[in-house]
N, CA, C and O atoms as a GROMACS GRO file, in nm:
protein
  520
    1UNK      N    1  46.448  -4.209  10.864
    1UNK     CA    2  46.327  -4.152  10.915
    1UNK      C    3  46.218  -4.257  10.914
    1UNK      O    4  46.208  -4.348  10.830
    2UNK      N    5  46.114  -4.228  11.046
    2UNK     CA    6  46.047  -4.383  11.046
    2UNK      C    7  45.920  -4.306  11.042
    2UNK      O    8  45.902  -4.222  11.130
    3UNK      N    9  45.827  -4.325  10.948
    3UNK     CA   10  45.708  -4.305  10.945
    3UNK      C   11  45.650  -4.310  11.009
    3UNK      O   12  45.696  -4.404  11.074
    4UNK      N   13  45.520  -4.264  11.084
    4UNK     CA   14  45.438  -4.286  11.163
    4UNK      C   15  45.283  -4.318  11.078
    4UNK      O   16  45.221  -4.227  11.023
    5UNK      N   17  45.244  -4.439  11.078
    5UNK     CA   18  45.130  -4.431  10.988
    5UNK      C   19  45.010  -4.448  11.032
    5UNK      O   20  44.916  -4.479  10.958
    6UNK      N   21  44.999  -4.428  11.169
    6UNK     CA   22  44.908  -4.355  11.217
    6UNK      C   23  44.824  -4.264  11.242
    6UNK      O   24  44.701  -4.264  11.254
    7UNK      N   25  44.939  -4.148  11.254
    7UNK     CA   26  44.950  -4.002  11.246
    7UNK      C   27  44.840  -3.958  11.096
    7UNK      O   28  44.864  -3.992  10.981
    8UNK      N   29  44.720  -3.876  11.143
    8UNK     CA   30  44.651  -3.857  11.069
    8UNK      C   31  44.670  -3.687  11.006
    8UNK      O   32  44.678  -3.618  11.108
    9UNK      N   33  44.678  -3.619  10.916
    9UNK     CA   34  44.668  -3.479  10.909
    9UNK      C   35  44.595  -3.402  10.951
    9UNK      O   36  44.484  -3.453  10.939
   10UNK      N   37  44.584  -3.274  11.011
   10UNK     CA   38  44.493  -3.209  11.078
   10UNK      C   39  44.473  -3.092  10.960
   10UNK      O   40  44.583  -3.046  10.928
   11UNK      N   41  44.401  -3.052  10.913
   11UNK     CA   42  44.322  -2.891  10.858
   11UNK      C   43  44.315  -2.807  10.921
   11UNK      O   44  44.231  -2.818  11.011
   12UNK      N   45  44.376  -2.706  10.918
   12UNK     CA   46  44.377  -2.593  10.935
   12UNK      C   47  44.252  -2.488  10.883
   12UNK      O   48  44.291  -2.409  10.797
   13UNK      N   49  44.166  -2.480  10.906
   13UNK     CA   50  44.092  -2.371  10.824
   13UNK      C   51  44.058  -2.256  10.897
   13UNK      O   52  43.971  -2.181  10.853
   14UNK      N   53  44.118  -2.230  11.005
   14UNK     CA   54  44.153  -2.103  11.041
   14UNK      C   55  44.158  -1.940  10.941
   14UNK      O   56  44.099  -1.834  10.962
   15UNK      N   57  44.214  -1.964  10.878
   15UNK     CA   58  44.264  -1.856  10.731
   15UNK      C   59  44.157  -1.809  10.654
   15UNK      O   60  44.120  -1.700  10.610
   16UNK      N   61  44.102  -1.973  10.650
   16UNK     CA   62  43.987  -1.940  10.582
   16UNK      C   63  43.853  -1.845  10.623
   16UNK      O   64  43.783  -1.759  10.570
   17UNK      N   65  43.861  -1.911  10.741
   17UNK     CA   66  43.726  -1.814  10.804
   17UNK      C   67  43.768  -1.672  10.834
   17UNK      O   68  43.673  -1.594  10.841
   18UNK      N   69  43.899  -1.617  10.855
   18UNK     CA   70  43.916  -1.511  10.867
   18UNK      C   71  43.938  -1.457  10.731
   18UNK      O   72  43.905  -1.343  10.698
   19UNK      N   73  43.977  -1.513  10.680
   19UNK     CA   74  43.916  -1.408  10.517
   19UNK      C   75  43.828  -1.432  10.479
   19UNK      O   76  43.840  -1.394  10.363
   20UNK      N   77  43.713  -1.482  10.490
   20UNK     CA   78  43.582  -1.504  10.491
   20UNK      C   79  43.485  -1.428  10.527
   20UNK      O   80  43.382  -1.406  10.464
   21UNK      N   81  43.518  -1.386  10.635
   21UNK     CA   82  43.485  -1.307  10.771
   21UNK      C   83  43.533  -1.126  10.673
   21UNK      O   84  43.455  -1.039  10.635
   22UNK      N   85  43.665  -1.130  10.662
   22UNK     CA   86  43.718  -1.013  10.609
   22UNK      C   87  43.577  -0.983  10.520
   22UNK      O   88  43.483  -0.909  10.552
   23UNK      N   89  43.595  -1.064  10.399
   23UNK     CA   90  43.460  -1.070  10.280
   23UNK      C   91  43.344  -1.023  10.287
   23UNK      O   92  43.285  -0.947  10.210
   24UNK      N   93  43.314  -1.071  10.379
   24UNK     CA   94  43.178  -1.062  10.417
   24UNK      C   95  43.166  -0.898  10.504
   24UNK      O   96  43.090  -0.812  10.460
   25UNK      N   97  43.236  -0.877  10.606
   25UNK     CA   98  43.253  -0.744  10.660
   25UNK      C   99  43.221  -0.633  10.480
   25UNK      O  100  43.117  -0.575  10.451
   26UNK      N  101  43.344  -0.640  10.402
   26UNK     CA  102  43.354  -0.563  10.297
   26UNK      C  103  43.259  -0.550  10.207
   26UNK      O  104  43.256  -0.457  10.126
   27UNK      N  105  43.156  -0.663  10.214
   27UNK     CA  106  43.074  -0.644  10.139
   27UNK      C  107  42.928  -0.611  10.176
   27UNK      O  108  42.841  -0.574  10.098
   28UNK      N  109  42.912  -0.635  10.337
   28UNK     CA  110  42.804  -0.575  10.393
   28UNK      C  111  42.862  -0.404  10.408
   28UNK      O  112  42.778  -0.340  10.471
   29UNK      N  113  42.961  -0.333  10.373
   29UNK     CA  114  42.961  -0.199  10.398
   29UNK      C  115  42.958  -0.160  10.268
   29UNK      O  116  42.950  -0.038  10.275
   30UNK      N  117  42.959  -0.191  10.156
   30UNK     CA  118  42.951  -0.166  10.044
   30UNK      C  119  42.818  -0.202   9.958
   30UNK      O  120  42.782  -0.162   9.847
   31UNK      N  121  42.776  -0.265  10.022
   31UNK     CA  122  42.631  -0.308   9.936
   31UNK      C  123  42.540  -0.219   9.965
   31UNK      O  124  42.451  -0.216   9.880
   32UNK      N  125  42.521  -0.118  10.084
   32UNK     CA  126  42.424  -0.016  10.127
   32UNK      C  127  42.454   0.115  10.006
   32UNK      O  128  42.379   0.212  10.008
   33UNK      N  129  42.539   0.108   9.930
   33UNK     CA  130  42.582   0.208   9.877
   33UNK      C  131  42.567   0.184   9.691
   33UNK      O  132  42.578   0.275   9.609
   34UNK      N  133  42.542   0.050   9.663
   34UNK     CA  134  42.548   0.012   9.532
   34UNK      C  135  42.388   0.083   9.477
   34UNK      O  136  42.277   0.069   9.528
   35UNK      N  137  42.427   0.159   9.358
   35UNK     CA  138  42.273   0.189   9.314
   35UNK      C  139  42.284   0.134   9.165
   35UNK      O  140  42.380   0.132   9.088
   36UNK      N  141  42.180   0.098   9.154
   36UNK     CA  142  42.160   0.053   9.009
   36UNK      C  143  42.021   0.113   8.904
   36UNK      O  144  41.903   0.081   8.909
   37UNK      N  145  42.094   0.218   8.805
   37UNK     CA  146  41.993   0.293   8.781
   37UNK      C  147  41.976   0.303   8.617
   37UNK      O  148  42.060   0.359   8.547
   38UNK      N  149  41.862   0.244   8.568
   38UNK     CA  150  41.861   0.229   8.436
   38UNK      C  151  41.764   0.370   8.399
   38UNK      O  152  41.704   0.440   8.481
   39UNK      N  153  41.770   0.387   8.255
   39UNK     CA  154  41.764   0.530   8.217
   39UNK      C  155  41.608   0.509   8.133
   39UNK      O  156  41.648   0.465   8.025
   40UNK      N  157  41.515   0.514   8.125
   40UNK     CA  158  41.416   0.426   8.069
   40UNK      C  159  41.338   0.569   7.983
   40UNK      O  160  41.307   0.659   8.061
   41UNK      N  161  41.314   0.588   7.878
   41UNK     CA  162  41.245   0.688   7.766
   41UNK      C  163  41.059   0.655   7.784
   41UNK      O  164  40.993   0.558   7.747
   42UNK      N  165  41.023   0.766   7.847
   42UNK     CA  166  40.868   0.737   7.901
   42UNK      C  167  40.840   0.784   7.778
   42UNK      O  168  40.912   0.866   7.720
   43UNK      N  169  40.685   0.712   7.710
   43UNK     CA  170  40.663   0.802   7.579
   43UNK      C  171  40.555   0.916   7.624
   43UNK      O  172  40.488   0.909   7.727
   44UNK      N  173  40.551   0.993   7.556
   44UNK     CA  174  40.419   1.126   7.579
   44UNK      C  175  40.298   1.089   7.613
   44UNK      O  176  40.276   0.969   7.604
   45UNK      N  177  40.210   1.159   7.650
   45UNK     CA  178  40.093   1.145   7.691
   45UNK      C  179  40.093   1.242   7.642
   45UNK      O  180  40.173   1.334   7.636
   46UNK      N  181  39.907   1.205   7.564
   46UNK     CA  182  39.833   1.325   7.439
   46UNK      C  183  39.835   1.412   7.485
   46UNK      O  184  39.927   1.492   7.474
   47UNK      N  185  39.697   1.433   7.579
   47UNK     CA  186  39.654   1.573   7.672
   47UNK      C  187  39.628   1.522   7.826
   47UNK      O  188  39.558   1.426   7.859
   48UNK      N  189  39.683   1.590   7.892
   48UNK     CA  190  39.665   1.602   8.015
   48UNK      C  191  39.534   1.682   8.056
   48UNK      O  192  39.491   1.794   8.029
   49UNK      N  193  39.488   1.572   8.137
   49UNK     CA  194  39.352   1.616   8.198
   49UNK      C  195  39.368   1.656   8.380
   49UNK      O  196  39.443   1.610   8.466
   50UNK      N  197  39.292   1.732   8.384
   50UNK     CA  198  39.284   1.827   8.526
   50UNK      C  199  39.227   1.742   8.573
   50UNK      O  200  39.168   1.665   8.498
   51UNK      N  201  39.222   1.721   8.736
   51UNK     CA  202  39.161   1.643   8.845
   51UNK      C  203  39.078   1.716   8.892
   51UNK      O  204  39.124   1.825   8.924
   52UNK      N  205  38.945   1.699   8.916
   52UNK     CA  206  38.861   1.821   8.982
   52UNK      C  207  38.826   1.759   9.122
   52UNK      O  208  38.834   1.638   9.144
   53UNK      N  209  38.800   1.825   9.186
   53UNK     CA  210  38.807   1.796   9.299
   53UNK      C  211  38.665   1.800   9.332
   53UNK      O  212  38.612   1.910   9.347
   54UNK      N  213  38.581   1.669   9.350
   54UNK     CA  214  38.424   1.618   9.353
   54UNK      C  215  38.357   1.685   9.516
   54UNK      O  216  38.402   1.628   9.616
   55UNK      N  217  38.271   1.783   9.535
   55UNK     CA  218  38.272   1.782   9.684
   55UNK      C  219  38.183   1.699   9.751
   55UNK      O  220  38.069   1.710   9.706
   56UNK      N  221  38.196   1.610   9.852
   56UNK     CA  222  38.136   1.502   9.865
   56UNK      C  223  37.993   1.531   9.964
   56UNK      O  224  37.977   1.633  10.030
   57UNK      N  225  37.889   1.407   9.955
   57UNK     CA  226  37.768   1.486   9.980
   57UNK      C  227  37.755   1.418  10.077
   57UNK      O  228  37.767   1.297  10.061
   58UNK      N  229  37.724   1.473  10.218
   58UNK     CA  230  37.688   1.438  10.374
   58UNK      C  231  37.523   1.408  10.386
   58UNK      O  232  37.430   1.476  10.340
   59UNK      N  233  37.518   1.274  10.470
   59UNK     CA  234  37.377   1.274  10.472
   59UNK      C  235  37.345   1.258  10.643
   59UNK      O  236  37.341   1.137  10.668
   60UNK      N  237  37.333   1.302  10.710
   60UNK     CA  238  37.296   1.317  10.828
   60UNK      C  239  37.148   1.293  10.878
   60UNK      O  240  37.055   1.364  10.842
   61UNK      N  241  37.133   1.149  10.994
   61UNK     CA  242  37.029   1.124  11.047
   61UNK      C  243  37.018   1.103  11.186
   61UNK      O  244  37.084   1.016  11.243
   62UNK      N  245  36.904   1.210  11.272
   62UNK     CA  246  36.987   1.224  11.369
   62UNK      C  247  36.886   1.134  11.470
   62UNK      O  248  36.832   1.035  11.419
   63UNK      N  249  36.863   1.160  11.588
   63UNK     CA  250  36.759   1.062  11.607
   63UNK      C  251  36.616   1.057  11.637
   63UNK      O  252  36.563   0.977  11.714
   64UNK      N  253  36.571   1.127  11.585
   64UNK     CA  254  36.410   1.204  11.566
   64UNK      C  255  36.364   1.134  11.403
   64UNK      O  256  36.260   1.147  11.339
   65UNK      N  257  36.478   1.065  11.376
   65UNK     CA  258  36.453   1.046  11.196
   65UNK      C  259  36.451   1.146  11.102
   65UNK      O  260  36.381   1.145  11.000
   66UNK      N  261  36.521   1.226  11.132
   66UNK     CA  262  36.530   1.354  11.048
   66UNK      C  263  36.636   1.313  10.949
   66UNK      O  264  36.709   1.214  10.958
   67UNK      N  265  36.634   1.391  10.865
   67UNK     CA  266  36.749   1.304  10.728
   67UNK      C  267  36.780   1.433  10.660
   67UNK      O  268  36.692   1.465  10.580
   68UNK      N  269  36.867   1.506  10.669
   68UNK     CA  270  36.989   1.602  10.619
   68UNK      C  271  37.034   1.557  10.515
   68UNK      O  272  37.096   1.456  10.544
   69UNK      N  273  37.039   1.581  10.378
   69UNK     CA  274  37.153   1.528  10.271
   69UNK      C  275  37.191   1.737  10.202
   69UNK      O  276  37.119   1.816  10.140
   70UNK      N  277  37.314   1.748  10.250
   70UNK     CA  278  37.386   1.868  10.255
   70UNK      C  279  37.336   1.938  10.342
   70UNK      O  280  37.361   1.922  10.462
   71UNK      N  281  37.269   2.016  10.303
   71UNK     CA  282  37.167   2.128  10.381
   71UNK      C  283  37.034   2.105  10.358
   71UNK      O  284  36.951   2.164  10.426
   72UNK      N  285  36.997   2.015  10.260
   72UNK     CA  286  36.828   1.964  10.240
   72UNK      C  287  36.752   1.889  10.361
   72UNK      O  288  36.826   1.814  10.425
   73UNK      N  289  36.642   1.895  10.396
   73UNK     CA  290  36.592   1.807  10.445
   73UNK      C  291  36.491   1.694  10.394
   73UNK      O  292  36.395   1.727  10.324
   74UNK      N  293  36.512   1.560  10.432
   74UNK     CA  294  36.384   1.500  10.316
   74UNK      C  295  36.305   1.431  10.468
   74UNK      O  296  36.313   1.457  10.588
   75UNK      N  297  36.245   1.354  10.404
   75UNK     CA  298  36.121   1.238  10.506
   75UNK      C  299  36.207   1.117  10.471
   75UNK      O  300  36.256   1.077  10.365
   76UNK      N  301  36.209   1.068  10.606
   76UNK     CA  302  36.214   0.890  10.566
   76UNK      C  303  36.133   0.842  10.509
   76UNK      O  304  36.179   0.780  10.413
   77UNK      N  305  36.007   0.836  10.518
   77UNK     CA  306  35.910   0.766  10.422
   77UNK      C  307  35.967   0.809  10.270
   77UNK      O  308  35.996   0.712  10.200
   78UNK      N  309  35.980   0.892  10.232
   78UNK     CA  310  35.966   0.935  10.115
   78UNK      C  311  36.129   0.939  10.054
   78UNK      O  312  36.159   0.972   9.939
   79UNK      N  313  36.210   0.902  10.147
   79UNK     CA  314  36.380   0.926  10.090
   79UNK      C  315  36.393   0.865   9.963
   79UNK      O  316  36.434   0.907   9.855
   80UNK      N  317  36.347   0.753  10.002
   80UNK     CA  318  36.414   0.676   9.842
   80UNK      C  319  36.395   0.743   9.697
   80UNK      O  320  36.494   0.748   9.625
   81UNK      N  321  36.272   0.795   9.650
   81UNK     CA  322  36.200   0.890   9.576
   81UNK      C  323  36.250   1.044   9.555
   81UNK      O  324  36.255   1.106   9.449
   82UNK      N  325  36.287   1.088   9.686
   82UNK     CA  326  36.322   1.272   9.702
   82UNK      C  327  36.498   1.220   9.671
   82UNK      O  328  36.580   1.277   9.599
   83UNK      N  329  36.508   1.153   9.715
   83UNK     CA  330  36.689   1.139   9.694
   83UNK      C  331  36.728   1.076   9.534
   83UNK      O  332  36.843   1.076   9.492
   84UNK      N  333  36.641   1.037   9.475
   84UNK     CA  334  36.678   0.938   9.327
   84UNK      C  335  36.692   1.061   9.237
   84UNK      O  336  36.791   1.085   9.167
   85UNK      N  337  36.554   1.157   9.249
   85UNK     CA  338  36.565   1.290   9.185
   85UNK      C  339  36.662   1.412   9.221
   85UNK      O  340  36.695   1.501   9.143
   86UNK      N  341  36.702   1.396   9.356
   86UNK     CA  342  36.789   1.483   9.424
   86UNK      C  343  36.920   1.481   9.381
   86UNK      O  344  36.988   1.583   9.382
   87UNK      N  345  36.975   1.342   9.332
   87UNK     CA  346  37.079   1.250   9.277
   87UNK      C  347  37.095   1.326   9.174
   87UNK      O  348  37.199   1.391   9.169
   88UNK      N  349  37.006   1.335   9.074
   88UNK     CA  350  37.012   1.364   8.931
   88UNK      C  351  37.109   1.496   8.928
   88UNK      O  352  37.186   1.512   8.833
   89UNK      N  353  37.100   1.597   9.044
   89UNK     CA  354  37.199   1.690   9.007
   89UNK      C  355  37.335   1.714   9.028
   89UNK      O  356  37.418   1.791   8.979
   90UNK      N  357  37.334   1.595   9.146
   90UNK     CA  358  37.513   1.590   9.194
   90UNK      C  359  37.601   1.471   9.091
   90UNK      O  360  37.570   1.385   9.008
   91UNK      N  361  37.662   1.499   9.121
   91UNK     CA  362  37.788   1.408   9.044
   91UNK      C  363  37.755   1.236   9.089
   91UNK      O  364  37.756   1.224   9.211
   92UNK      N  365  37.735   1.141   9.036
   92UNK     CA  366  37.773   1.007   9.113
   92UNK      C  367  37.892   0.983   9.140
   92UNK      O  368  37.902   0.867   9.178
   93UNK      N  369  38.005   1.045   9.139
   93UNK     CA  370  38.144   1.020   9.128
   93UNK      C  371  38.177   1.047   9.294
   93UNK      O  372  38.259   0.973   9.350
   94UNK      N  373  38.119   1.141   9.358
   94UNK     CA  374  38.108   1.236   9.462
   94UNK      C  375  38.118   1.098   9.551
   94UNK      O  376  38.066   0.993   9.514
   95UNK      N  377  38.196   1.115   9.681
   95UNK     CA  378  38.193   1.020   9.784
   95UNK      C  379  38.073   1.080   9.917
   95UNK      O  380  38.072   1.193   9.966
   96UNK      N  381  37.985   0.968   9.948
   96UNK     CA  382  37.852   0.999  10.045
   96UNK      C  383  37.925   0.946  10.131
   96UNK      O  384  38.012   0.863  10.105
   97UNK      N  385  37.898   0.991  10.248
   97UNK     CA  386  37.949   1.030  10.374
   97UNK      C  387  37.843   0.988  10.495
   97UNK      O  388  37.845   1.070  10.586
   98UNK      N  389  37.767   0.895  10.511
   98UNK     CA  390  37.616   0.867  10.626
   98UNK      C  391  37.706   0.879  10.741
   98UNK      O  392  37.816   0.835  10.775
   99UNK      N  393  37.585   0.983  10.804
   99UNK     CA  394  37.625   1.020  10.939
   99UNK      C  395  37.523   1.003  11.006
   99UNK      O  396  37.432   1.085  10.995
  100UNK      N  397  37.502   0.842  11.134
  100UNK     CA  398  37.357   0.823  11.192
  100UNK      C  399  37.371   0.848  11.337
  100UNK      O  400  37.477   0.868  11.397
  101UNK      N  401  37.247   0.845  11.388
  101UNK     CA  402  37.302   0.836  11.519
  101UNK      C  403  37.311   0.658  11.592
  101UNK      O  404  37.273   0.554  11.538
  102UNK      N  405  37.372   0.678  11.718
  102UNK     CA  406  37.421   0.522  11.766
  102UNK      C  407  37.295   0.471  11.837
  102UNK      O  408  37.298   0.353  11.872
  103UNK      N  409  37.161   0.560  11.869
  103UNK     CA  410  37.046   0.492  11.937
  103UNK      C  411  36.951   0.419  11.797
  103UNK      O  412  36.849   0.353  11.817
  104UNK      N  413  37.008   0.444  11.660
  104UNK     CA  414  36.864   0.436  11.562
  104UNK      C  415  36.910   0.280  11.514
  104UNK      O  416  37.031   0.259  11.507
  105UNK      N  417  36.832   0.190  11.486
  105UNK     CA  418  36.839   0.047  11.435
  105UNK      C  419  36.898   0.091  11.341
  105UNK      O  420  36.914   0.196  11.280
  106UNK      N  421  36.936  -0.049  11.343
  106UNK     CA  422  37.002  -0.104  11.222
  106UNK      C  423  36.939  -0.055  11.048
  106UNK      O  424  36.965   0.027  10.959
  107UNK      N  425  36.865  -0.140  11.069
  107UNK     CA  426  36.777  -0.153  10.959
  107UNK      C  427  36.746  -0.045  10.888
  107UNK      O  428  36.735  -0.066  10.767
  108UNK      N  429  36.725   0.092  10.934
  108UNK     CA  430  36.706   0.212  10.894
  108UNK      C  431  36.796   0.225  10.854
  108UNK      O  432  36.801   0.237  10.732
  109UNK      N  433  36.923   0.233  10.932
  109UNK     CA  434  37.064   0.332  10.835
  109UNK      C  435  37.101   0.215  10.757
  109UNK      O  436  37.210   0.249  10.710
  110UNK      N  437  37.078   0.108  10.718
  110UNK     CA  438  37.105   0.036  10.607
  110UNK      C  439  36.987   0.048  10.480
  110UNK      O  440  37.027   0.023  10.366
  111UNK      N  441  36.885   0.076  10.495
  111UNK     CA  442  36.784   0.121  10.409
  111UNK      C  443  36.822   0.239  10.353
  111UNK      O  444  36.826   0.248  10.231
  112UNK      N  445  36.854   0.346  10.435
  112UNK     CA  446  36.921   0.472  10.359
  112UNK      C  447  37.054   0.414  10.236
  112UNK      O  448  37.081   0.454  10.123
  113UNK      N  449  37.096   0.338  10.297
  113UNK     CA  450  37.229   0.305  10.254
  113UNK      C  451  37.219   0.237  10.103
  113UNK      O  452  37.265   0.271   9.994
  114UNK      N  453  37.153   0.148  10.137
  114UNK     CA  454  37.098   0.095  10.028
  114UNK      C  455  37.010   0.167   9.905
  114UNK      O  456  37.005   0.138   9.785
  115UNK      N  457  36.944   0.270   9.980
  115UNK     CA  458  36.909   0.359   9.877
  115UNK      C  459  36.983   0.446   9.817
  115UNK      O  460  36.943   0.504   9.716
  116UNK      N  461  37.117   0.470   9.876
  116UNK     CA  462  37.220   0.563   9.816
  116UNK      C  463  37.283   0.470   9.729
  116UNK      O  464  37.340   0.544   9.648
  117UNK      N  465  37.303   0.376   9.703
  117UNK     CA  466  37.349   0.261   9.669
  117UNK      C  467  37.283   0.280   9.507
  117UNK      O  468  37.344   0.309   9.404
  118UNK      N  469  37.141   0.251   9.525
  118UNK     CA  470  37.048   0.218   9.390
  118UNK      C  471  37.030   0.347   9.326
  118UNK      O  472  36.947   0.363   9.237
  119UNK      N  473  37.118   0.452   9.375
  119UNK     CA  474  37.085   0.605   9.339
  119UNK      C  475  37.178   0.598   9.238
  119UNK      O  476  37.132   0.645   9.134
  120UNK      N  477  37.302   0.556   9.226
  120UNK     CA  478  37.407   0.540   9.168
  120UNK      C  479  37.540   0.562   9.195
  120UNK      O  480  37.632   0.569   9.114
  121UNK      N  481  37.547   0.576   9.357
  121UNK     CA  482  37.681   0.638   9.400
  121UNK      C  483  37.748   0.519   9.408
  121UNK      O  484  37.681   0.416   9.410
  122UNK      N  485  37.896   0.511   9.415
  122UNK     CA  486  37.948   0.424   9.420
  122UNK      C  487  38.042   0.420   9.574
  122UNK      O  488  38.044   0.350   9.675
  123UNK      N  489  38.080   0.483   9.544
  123UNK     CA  490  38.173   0.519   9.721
  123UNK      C  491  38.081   0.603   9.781
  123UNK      O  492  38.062   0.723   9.760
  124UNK      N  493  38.002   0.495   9.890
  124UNK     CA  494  37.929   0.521  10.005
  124UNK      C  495  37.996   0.460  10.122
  124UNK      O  496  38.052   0.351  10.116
  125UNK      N  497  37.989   0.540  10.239
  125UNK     CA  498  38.068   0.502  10.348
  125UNK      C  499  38.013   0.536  10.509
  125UNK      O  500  38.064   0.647  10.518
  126UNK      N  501  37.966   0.522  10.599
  126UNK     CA  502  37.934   0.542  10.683
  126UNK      C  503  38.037   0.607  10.827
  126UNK      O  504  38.148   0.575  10.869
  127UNK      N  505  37.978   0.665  10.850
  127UNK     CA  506  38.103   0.789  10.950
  127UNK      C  507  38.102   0.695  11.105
  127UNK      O  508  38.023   0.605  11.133
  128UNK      N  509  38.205   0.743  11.184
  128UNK     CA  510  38.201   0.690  11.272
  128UNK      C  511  38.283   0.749  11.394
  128UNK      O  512  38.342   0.841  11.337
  129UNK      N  513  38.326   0.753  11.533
  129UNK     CA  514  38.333   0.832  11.632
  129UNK      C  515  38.510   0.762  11.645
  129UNK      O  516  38.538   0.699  11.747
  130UNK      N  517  38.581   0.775  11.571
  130UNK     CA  518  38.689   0.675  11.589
  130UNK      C  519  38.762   0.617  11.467
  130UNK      O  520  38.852   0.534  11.482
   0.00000   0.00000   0.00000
C-alpha cells in the first residue's frame, strides 16, 4: 500500500450541528415551562392601617378672573391670604387640581400656583384638554 502524503483529512462536522441543532430545539421548548419558586417566610406587620381616601380640592379660574376653590369663591387680589386660611381646614395631603382658562396669561395661573404651593400642598397639578 502506497501512501499518499498529500492527501489531507477532511472533518466531518455534520453530526455535530445536527445534534446541536436537536439541543437547542429541546431546550428552547422546555425553558418556557421551567419555574423556579422559592418559599420565603414574610414576618408580621404590627397593625394595619386603613387608606383613606383624601378628596381632592379643584380650583377653577375662568376668564373674568373669577377663582372657584371647591364651591368657594375668593378675589385674585386677595387669594394668597383667603386661601392660606382656607388651607387650614383641608388636608395638605389632598391632590389640587388648577383648572384655568387657555385665554388668561401665564403669570396669573402660575401665581395661583405658586400660592398653592406656599399653602402647603404638595401634589399640585394643573388640568388640561388632553
Amino acid at each position: 500500500m502506497i501512501y499518499d502524503w498529500e492527501d489531507k483529512p477532511e472533518l466531518n462536522i455534520t453530526p455535530l450541528v445536527d445534534i446541536m441543532l436537536v439541543l437547542l430545539a429541546i431546550l428552547m421548548v422546555i425553558a418556557p415551562n421551567i419555574v423556579y419558586e422559592e418559599n420565603i417566610k414574610l414576618p408580621q406587620g404590627s397593625v394595619s392601617k386603613q387608606l383613606s381616601k383624601i378628596p381632592p380640592v379643584h380650583i377653577t379660574i375662568n376668564k373674568d378672573l373669577k377663582l372657584m376653590v371647591n364651591k368657594d369663591i375668593f378675589d385674585l387680589n386677595s387669594f394668597g391670604d383667603n386661601f392660606y386660611k382656607y388651607s387650614r381646614n383641608l388636608d395638605l395631603k389632598a391632590t389640587v387640581l388648577i383648572s384655568a382658562d387657555k385665554s388668561l396669561d401665564y403669570g396669573t395661573v402660575m401665581s395661583i400656583l405658586a400660592t398653592v404651593k406656599q399653602s402647603g400642598f404638595i401634589e399640585v397639578s394643573l388640568a388640561t384638554n388632553g
